[in-house]
C-alpha positions as CSV (number, residue, x, y, z in Angstrom):
1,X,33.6,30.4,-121.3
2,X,31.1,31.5,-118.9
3,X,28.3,29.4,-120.0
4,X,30.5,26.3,-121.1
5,X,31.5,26.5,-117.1
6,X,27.9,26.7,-116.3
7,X,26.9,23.7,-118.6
8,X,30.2,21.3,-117.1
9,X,28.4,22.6,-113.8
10,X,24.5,21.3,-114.8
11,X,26.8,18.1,-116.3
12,X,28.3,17.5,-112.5
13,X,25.5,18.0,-110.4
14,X,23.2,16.1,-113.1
15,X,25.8,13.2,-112.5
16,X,25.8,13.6,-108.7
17,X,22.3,12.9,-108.6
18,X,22.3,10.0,-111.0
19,X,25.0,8.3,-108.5
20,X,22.5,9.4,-105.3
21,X,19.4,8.0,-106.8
22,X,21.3,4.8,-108.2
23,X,23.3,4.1,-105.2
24,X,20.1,4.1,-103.4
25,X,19.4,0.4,-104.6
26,X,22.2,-1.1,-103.2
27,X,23.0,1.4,-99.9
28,X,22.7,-1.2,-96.6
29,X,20.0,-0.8,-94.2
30,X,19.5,-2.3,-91.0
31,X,16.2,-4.0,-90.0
32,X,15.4,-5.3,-86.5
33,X,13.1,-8.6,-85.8
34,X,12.2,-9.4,-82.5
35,X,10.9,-12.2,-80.1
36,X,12.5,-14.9,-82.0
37,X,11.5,-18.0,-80.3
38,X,15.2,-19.8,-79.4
39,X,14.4,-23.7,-79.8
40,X,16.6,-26.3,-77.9
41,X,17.4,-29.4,-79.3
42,X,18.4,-32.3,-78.6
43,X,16.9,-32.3,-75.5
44,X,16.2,-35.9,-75.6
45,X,20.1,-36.7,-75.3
46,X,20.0,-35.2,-71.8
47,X,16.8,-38.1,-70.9
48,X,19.4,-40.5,-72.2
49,X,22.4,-39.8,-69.9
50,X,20.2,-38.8,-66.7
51,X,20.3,-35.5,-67.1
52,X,17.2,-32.9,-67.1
53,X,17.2,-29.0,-67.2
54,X,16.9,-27.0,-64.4
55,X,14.7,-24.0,-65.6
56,X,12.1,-25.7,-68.1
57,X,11.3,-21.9,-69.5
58,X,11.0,-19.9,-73.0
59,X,13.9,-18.2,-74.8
60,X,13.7,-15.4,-77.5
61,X,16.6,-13.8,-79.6
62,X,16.5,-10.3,-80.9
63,X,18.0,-9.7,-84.3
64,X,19.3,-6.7,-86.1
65,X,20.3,-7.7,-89.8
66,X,21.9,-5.7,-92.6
67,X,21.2,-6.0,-95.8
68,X,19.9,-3.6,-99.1
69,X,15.8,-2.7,-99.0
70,X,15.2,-5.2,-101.6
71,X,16.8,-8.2,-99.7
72,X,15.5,-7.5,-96.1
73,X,11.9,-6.8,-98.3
74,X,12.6,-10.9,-99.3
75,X,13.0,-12.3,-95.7
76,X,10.6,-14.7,-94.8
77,X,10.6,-15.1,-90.8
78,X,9.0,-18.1,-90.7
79,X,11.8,-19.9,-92.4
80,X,14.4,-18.1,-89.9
81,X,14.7,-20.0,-86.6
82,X,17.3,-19.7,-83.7
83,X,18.8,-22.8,-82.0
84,X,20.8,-24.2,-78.8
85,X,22.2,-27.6,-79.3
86,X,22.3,-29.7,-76.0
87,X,24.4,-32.9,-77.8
88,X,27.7,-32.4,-76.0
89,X,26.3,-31.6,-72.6
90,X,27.5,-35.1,-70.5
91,X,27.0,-33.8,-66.7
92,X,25.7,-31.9,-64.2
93,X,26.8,-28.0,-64.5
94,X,26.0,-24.6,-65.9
95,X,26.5,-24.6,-69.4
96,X,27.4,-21.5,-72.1
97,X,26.2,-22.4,-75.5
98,X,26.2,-20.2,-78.9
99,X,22.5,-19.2,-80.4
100,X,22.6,-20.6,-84.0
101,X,20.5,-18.5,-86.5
102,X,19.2,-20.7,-89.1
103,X,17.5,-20.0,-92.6
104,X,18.7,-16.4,-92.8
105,X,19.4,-15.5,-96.8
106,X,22.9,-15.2,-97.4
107,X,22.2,-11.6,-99.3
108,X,21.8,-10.0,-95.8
109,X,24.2,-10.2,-92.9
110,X,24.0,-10.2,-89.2
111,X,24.7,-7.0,-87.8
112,X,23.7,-7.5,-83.8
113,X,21.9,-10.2,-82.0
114,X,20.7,-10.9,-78.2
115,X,21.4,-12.4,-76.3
116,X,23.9,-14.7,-78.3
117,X,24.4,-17.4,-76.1
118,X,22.4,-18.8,-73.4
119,X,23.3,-20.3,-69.4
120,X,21.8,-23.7,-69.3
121,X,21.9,-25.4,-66.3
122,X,21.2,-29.2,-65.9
123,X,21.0,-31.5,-63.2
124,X,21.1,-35.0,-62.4
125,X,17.8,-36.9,-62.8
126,X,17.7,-39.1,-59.1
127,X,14.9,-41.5,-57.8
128,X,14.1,-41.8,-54.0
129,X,11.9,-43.6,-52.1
130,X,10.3,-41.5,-49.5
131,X,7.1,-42.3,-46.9
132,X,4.4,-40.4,-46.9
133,X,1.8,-38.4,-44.6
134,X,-2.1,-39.0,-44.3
135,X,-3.5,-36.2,-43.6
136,X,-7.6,-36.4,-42.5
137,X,-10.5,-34.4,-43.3
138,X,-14.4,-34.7,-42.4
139,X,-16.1,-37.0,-39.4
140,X,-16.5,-40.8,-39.4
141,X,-20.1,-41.6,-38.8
142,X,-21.5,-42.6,-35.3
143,X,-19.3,-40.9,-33.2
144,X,-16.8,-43.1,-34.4
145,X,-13.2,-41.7,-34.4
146,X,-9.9,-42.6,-36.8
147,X,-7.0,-44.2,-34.7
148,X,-4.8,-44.9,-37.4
149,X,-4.2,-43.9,-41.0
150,X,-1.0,-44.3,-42.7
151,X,0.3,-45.5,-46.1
152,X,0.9,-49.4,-46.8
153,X,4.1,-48.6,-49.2
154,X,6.6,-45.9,-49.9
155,X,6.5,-43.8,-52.9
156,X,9.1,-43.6,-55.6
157,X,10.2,-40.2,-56.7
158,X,11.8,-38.9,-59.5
159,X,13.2,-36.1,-61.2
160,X,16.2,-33.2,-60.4
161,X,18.3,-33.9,-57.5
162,X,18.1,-30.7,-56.4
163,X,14.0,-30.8,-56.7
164,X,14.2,-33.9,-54.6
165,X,16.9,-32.3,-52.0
166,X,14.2,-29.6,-51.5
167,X,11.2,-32.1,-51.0
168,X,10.5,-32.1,-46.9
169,X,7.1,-34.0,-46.8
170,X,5.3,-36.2,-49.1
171,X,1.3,-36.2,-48.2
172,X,-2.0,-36.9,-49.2
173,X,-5.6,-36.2,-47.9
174,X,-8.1,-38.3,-47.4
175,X,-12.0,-37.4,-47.0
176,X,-13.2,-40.0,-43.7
177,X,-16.6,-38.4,-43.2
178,X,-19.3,-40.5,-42.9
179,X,-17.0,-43.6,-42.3
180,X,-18.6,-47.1,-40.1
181,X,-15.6,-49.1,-40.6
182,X,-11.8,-49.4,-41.9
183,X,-11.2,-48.8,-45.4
184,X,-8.6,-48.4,-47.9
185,X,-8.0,-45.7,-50.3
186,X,-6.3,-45.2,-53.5
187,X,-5.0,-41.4,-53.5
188,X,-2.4,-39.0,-55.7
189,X,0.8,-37.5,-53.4
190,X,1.6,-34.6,-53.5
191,X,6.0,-33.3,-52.8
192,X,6.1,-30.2,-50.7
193,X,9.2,-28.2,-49.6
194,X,9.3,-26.7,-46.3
195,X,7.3,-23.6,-46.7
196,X,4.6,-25.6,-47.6
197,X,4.5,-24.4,-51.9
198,X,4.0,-27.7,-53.9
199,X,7.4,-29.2,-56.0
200,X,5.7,-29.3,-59.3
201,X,9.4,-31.2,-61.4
202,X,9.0,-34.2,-59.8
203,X,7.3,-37.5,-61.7
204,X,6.0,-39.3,-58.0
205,X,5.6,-43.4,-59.1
């Protein structure tokens, strides 16, 4: 009796370990993937009704998935991508919209992802027409001196309307040195808010 106990005892923890090493094979594991660049699309929609974003920057999602060694073994990043769509955004504002993981096998799941959504803020796309500085630099030949230099025309600018709100001079430089009479000048603008740093969103016609 002894031994029969003793062989249903080998029998049990023989089976035991047939289940652990089995089970193995399909027990879930979690696998993280990081710095998933986040795409937005539809971005041309916002051109279309006026509208451009506000922060022109990069977006990444980190991803935590679930799924057995073999599966998570199969996934090929490249063909997994993250997207915000911009279609239904109609006006100005701040914006909460969902991450979308695409090409993601359906064998694995989703356990955890950041951020999973995004603030996107748009503005109105305005044009102004605003006058603009000449600013000199260097000395006119012959002891000549510059009594007046100022732009024929305004300048047409475009682009955020909060950009444009910030703009307090328009200027450009222009080089007189060695100058004998009056001349005209074809020169790029530049916007500048009013501690002097450049507004770089703006398209200046």
């Amino acid at each position: 009796q002894e031994r029969l106990i003793r062989i249903l005892a080998s029998v049990g923890i023989a089976i035991t370990l047939w289940f652990m090493v089995n089970g193995n094979a399909d027990m879930l594991i979690t696998q993280d993937f990081n710095s998933i660049p986040i795409t937005l699309t539809n971005v041309e929609a916002l051109t279309e009704k006026n509208l451009v974003l506000a922060d022109d920057k990069n977006y990444y999602l980190n991803l935590q998935v679930k799924g057995t060694d073999k599966n998570l073994r199969n996934v090929n990043m490249k063909e997994v991508t993250a997207e915000v769509d911009l279609s239904d955004i109609d006006e100005k504002g701040t914006y909460d919209l969902d991450v979308e993981v695409k090409g993601l096998a359906n064998s694995v799941i989703i356990s955890s992802m950041n951020p999973t959504s995004l603030a996107i803020e748009v503005d109105n796309i305005i044009k102004e027409a605003l006058d603009v500085v000449v600013l000199l630099e260097g000395k006119p030949a012959n002891d000549l001196s510059v009594i007046s230099a100022k732009s024929q025309e305004q300048v047409e600018v475009e682009g955020p309307e909060e950009s444009i709100a910030r703009i307090d001079k328009i200027t450009t430089t222009v080089d007189v040195s060695g100058l004998e009479s009056d001349t005209t000048r074809h020169l790029e603008v530049a916007a500048y808010d009013a501690t002097g740093n450049p507004i770089t969103d703006l398209e200046i016609l």
